[in-house]
N, C-alpha and C positions, 0 to 999 in steps of 0.2 A: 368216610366221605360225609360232608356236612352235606344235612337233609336239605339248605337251602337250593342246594347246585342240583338235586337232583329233575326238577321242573322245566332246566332250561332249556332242553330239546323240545319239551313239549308245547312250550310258548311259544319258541321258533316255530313248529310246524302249524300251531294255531294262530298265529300271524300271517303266514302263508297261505292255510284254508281262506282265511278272510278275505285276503285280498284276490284269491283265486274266485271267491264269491264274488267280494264287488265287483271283478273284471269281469264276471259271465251275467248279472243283471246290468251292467252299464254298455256291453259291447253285443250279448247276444238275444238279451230279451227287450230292448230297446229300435223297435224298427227303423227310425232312423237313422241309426248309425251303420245298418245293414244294408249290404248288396240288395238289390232289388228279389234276387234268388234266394238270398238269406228272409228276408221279410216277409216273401210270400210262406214260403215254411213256418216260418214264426204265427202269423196270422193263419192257417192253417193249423196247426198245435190250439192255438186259442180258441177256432171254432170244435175243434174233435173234443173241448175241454167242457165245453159251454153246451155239447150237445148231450157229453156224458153225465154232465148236472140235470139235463131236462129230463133224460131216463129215470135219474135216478129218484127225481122229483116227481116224477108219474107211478114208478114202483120200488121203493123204499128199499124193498127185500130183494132188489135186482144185483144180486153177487158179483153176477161178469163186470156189470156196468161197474161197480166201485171199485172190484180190483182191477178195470181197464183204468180207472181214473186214476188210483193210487200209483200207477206204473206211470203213468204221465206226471202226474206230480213231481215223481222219482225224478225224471227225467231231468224236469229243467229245477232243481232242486228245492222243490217244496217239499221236506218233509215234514212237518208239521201238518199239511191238508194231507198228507199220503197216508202219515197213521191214524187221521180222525177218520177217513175211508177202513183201513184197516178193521180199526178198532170196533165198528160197526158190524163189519165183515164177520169177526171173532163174535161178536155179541148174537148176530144171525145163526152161524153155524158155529159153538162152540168145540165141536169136535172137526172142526178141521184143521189139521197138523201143520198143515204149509203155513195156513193164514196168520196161525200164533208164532210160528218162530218168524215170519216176514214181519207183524208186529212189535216182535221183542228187537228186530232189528232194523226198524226205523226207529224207537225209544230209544237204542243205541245210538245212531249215527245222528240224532238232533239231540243228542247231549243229555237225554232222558235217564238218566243211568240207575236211579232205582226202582223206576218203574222199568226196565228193560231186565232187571236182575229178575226182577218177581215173575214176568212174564216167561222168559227161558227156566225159572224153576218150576212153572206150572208145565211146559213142555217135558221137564225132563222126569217129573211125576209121573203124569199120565204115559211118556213114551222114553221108556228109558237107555232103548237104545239109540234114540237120535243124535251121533255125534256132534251135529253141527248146533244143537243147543247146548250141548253140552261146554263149544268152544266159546259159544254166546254169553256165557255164563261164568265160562272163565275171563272174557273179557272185559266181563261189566264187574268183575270183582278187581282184576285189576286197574281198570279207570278208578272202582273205589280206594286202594289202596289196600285192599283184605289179598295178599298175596298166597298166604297161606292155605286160603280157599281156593284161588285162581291157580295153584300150581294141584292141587287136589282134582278140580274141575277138569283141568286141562287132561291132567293124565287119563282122566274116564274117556276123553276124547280121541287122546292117539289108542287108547286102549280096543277101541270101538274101531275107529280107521286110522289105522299104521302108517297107512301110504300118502296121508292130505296133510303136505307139509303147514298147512296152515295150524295144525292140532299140532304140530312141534313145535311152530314159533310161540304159541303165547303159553304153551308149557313151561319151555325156555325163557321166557323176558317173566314169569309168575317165579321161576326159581332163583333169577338173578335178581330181582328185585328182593326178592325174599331173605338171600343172602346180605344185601345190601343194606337191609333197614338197621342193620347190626353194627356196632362199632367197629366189631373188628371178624369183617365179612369172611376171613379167612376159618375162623370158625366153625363155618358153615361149608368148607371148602368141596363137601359132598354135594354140595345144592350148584354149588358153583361146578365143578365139573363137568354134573350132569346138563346144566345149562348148555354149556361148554360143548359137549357132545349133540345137543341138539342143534343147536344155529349150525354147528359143523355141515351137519347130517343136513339141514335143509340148502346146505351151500350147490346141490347138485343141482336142487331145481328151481333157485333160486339164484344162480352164479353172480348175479348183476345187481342187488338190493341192499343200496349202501346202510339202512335199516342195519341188517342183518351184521355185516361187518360193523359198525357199529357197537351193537350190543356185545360182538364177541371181545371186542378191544377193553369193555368196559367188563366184560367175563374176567378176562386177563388181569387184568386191573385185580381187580379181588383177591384173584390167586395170586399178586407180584409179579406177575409174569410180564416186565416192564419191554420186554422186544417184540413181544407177539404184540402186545397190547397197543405198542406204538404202531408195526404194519396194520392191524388190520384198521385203525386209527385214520391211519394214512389213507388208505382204502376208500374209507365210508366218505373222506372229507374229497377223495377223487369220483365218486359216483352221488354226494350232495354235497357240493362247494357251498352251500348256504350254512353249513352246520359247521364251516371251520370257527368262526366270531364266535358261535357257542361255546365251543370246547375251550377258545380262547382264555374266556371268559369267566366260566367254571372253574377254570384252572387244570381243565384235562388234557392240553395240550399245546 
């Protein structure tokens, strides 16, 4: 599979974030556009916002108040002010657990990806049984493209908790992509398998996530496995109809 095609879903869904951004500062952080009931809420949020800065501006070292504020942030999606709160937080209390991996996971989700990597390895140092850094960490290596980390990573994490289908999936998408970087992914048809057996495995509690079927079509794929590859193909493109022009496109379908 040519490395060019492989981006294309990911452009597609970051196309989609955007515009799901633009639509939430043009429709919901904009009081005019809002219900009366909507507005007041909205204005409401921006006083709870402005009085958490006056705390925080009278006591620097006021913990609750920044991570009340970082939550708010969250909320209507600033993250960027959510991890300079954070980051503070962590600088205050550097042994608190929670603070560093909610830090290493705002550096993730604003695109922060090498500082979100460093930050989840400083958690998984100091605490090495925390799976959910551990999954943080497999997925800031997969954002890097370091798959071979990211399926390593990942497995400390289902290895840790078995049962949190999220530590399958990106164990899963670190092994197919890892099979994938290769000309001839079949190869690797061990990585593939195993991939294979996990998206499976999280099909229970995840029955509806066309993600999920996705990846396994593109699993299939690797292995030849040209019928399976086409349903579950079918699938992902019945649960995101936005991703059929992708596949189109690509040439995956």
């Amino acid at each position: 599979m040519n490395a060019w095609k492989r981006p294309v879903l990911l452009a597609v869904l970051g196309l989609l974030i955007c515009a799901a951004s633009w639509w939430y500062r043009s429709h919901v952080l904009m009081p005019d556009r809002l219900s009366p009931e909507r507005a007041a809420r909205v204005r409401a949020l921006q006083e709870r916002i402005s009085a958490l800065n006056a705390a925080i501006a009278a006591s620097p070292r006021n913990v609750k108040a920044r991570w009340d504020l970082a939550t708010l942030y969250q909320q209507v999606g600033m993250l960027t002010e959510a991890a300079d709160q954070m980051q503070e937080i962590v600088r205050i209390a550097p042994e608190n657990e929670r603070a560093r991996l909610s830090l290493a996971n705002l550096y993730l989700a604003s695109g922060r990806v090498q500082q979100a990597e460093a930050e989840y390895g400083a958690v998984t140092r100091r605490w090495p049984k925390d799976a959910d850094a551990w999954d943080g960490v497999a997925s800031a290596f997969y954002r890097m493209g370091r798959f071979l980390e990211c399926r390593q990573a990942a497995q400390k994490a289902v290895n840790l908790e078995p049962r949190d289908p999220n530590h399958h999936f990106i164990l899963g998408a670190g092994l197919l992509e890892y099979a994938m970087e290769f000309p001839n992914p079949q190869m690797h048809s061990d990585a593939l398998l195993k991939a294979q057996a996990e998206f499976t495995l999280i099909l229970g509690a995840w029955p509806d996530q066309g993600d999920v079927y996705f990846r396994l079509g593109r699993t299939c794929m690797g292995l030849r496995n040209g019928k399976d590859a086409l349903r579950y193909l079918r699938r992902a493109m019945e649960l995101l109809p936005e991703l059929k022009d992708a596949l189109i496109w690509a040439g995956w379908y």
